[in-house]
DOKOLVO-918007 format. One record per residue (C-alpha): x, y, z. Coordinates in steps of 0.05 Angstrom, whole numbers, plus 32768, in hexadecimal, padded with zeros to 4 digits. Each point is the difference from the previous one (the first is absolute). Example, Ala and Ser with C-alpha at 12.3 -4.5 7.8 and 13.67 -1.06 7.14 Angstrom:
2
80F67FA6809C;801B80457FF3;
This chain:
216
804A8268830A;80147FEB7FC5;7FCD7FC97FD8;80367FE97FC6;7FFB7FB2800E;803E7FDE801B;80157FBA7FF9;80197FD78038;801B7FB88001;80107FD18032;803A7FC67FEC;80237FC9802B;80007FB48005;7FC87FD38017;7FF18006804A;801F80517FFE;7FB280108015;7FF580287FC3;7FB37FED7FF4;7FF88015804B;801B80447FFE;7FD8801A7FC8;7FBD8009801F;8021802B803D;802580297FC1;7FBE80127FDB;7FDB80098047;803C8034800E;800380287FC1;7FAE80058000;800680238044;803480297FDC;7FC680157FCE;80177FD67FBE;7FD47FD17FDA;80217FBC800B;7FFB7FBC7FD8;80237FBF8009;800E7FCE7FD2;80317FC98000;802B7FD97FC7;80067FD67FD8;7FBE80127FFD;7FC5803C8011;7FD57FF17FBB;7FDA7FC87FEF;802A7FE87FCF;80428011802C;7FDF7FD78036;7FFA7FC37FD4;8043800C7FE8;80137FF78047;7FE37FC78010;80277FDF7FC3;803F801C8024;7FF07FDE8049;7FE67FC67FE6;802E7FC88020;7FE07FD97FC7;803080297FD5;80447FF1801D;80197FEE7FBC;7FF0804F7FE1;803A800F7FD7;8021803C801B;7FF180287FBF;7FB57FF38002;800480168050;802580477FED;7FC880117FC7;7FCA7FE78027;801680298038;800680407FCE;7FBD7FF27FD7;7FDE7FFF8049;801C8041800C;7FFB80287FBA;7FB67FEB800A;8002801A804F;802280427FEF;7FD380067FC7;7FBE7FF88022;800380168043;8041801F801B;8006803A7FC9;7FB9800D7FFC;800580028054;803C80317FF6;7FDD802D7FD2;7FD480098027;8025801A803E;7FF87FBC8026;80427FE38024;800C7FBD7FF3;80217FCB8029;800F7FC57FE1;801B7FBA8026;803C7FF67FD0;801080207FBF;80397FF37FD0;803280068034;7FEB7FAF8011;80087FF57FB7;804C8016800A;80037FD48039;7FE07FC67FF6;800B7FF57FB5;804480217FFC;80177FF28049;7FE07FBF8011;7FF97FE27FB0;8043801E7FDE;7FE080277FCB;8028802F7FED;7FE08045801C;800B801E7FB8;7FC77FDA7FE2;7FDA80168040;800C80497FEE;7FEC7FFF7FB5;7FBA7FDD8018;800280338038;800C803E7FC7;7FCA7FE77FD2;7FC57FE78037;801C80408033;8006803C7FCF;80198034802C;7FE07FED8044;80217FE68038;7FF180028049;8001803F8028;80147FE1803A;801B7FB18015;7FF57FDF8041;80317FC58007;7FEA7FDC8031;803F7FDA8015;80077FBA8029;80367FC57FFF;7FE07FD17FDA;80007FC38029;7FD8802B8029;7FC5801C7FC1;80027FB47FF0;7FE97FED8046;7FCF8034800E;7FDF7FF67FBA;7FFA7FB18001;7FE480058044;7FD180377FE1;7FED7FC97FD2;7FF77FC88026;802E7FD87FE1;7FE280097FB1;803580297FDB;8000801F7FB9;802E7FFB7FC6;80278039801D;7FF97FED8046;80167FBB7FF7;804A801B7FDD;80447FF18024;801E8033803D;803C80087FCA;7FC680227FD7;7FE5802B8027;803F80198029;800E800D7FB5;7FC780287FF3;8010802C803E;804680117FEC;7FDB80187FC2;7FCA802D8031;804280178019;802A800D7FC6;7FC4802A7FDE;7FF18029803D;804C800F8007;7FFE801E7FAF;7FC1802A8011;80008011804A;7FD380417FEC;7FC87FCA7FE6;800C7FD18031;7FF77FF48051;80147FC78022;7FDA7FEA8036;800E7FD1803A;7FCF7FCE7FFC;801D7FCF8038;7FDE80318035;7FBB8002800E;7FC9800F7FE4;7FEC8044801B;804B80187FFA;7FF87FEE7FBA;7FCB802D7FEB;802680348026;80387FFE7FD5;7FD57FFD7FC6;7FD3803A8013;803C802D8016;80177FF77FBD;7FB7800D7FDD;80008045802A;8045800C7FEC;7FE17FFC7FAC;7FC8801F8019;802280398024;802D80117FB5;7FC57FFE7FD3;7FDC80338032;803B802F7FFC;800C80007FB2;7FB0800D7FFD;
């Protein structure tokens, strides 16, 4: 078995049940025999978890969309920097709940940005790394919108609280970037349950598995 760490993310809208499917990811891959550590973004440092709550913060509505992009990209040049290529180096998979695929989304998809910017902060906070593998975990959005206010009682983020136009938006995005890549990326059915979820998601984990065993 190989030990060279992998890194896994997991992408979609709110209410695509990302947060949910992580623990049964890491629970499956330890059983497989890897070292295993979740994190999450923005955040996964202390100062990337601050830098998150600044990002949430409903109290912020007014957060230019410039100052959201670099806060989103100092979070993560201080996440990548401290604990996910340490974690690598050291043979541990990672999964992370979102990455800079949301970025593309969100900012580009659901803000307008123009996803050139995106990719020169992505070149210079990045260097060479990108995911080894992509979970998309795709839902209509009036649908994600639903399941996560109902999550929340009622109490929605900054993101949370955007338009449907923004987030069916942000999907097309998912969509688009999975489409360019489809070696990177797996789209997943998230409308389904629960259980038939994490199937899909662990057939394709033993799939990645399965080719790193046979080039060892």
């Amino acid at each position: 078995m190989t030990r060279h760490g992998r890194f896994i993310t997991l992408e979609g809208i709110e209410g695509a049940g990302k947060s949910t499917q992580v623990g049964g990811m890491a629970e499956y891959l330890r059983l497989r025999g890897m070292d295993v550590i979740t994190t999450r973004e923005p955040g996964g440092t202390p100062l990337a978890e601050r830098l998150r709550a600044i990002l949430l913060d409903p109290a912020n509505s007014e957060m230019s969309q410039t100052a959201e992009l670099l806060l989103l990209f100092a979070a993560r040049a201080d996440h990548l920097e401290r604990l996910i290529r340490p974690a690598l180096a050291a043979g541990c998979w990672v999964i992370c709940d979102r990455f800079t695929d949301a970025t593309y989304a969100y900012q580009s998809g659901g803000r307008g940005i123009d996803q050139a910017q995106i990719a020169q902060l992505e070149a210079l906070v990045h260097g060479d790394l990108r995911p080894d593998l992509t979970f998309i975990l795709d839902i209509p959005p009036d649908l994600g919108l639903a399941r996560a206010r109902r999550r929340r009682q009622g109490e929605t983020d900054r993101f949370e609280a955007e338009t449907l136009e923004f987030f069916t938006t942000a999907r097309q995005v998912y969509l688009q970037l999975a489409q360019a890549q489809p070696g990177r990326y797996r789209i997943i059915d998230a409308t389904v349950s629960l259980e038939q979820v994490q199937a899909q998601i662990r057939q394709s984990l033993a799939e990645l598995i399965n080719e790193l065993e046979g080039r060892a």
